[in-house]
C-alpha positions in Angstrom: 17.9 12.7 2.6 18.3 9.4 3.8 16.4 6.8 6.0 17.2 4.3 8.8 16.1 1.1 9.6 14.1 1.1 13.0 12.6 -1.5 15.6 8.9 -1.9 14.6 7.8 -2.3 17.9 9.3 1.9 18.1 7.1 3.1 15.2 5.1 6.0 16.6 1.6 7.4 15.7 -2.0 6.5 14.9 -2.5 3.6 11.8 -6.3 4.9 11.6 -5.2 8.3 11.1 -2.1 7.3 8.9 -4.2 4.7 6.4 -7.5 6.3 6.7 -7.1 10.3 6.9 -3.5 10.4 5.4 -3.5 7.4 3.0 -0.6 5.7 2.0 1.3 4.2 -1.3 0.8 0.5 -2.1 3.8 -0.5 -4.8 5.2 -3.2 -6.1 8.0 -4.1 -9.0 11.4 -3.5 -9.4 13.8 -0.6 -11.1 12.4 -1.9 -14.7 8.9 -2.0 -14.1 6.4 -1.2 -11.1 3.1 1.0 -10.1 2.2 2.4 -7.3 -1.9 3.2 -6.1 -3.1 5.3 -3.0 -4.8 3.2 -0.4 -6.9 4.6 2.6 -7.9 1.1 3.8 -5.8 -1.4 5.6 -4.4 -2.2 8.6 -1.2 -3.1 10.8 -1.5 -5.6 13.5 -0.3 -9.0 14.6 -1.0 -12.5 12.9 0.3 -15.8 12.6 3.2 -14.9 15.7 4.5 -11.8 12.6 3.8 -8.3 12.6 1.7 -7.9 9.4 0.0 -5.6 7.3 -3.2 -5.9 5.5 -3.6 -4.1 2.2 -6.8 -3.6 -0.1 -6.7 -3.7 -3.8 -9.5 -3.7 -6.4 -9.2 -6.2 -8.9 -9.2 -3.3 -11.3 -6.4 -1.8 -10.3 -2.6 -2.1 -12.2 -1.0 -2.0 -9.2 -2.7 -5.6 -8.2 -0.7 -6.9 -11.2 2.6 -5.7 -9.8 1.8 -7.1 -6.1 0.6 -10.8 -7.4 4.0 -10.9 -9.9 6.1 -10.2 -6.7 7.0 -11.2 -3.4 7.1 -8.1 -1.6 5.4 -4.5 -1.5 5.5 -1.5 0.5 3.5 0.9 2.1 4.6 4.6 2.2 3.5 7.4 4.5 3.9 10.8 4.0 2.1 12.2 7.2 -0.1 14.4 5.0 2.1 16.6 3.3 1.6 14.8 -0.1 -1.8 14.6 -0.6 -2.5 16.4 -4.0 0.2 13.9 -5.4 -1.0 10.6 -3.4 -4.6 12.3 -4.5 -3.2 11.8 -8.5 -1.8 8.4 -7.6 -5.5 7.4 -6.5 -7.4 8.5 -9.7 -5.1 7.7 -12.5 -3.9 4.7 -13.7 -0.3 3.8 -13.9 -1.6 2.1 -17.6 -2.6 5.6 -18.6 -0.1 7.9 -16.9 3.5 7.9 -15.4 2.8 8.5 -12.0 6.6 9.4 -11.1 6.3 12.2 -14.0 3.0 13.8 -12.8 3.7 13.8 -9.4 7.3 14.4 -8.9 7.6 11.7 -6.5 10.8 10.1 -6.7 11.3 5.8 -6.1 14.1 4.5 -4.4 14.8 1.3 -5.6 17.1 -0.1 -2.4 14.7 -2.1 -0.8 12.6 -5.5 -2.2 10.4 -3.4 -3.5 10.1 0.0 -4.7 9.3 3.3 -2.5 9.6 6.7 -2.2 12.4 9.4 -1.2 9.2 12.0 0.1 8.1 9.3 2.5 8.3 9.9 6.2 7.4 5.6 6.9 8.3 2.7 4.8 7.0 -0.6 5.7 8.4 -3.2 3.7 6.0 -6.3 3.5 6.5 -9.7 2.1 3.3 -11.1 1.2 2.4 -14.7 2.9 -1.5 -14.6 1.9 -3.8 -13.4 -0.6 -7.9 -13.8 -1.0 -10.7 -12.5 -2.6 -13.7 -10.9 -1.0 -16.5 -12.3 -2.3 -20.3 -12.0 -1.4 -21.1 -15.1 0.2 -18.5 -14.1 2.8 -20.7 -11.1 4.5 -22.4 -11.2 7.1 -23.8 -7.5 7.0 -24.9 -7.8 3.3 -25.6 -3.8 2.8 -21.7 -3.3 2.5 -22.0 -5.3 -1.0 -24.5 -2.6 -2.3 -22.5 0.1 -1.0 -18.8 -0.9 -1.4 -19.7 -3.4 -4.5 -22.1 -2.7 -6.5 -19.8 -2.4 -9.6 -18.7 -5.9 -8.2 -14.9 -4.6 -8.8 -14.0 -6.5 -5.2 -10.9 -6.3 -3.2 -8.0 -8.6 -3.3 -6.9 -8.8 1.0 -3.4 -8.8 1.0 -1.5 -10.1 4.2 2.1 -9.2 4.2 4.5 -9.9 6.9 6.6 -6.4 8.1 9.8 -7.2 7.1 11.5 -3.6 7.4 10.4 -0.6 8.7 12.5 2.6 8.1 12.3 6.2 8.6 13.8 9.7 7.0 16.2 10.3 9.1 
């Protein structure tokens, strides 16, 4: 199966349902080398005159190391029907397991940065800001306890939507 490039401004459907309910794949790397993690926070939306994304990623995680050694990631969507393998992909780590051979998910490697052939959405995101959350930055500070208290914070990642493309 194959996918198309579209207009962004045509992409259909509901980005809290899609990030939140469905999740989605963050990855990063090339052909030689990459990871990929399950994210149900984020966000799609307009910044700096771009279409951007905003991604999450713990400080923990592999896949951080993929996303600050390159310029671009992507986000996958696979409109629920993958969600014992994007399940896997958020509780393993890509340093313990090969994600591609547990799963059966299979990357495609034609784009800036890796995604998969099961996806039904591909954004492809070139990164143009990066920060740390950090304490002193909340206002409500009960979200430290409760999001924090292992203090493994969130890198906010701010990529610009370079690509969007579909299964045909």
């Amino acid at each position: 199966m194959s996918f198309k490039e579209i207009d962004i401004k045509n992409l259909d459907g509901n980005f809290f349902n899609k990030i939140g309910k469905e999740w989605m794949l963050i990855t990063a790397g090339n052909e030689q080398s990459f990871n990929t993690m399950t994210a149900s926070w984020g966000g799609i939306g307009v910044l700096w005159g771009s279409n951007v994304s905003f991604a999450f990623i713990r400080q923990s995680r592999y896949t951080l190391e993929f996303v600050d050694k390159n310029e671009y990631y992507t986000l996958s969507f696979f409109g629920g029907d993958k969600m014992k393998e994007l399940s896997f992909c958020g509780t393993n780590s890509g340093r313990d397991v090969d994600k591609v051979k547990e799963t059966g998910l299979m990357p495609v490697f034609n784009e800036n940065a890796p995604y998969f052939e099961q996806a039904q959405l591909v954004l492809v995101c070139r990164k143009k800001y990066q920060q740390t959350i950090t304490p002193d930055s909340f206002i409500d500070k009960s979200l430290i306890d409760r999001w924090y208290s292992d203090n493994d914070w969130h890198e906010i990642f701010v990529g610009e939507i370079v690509k969007a493309i579909v299964k045909e």
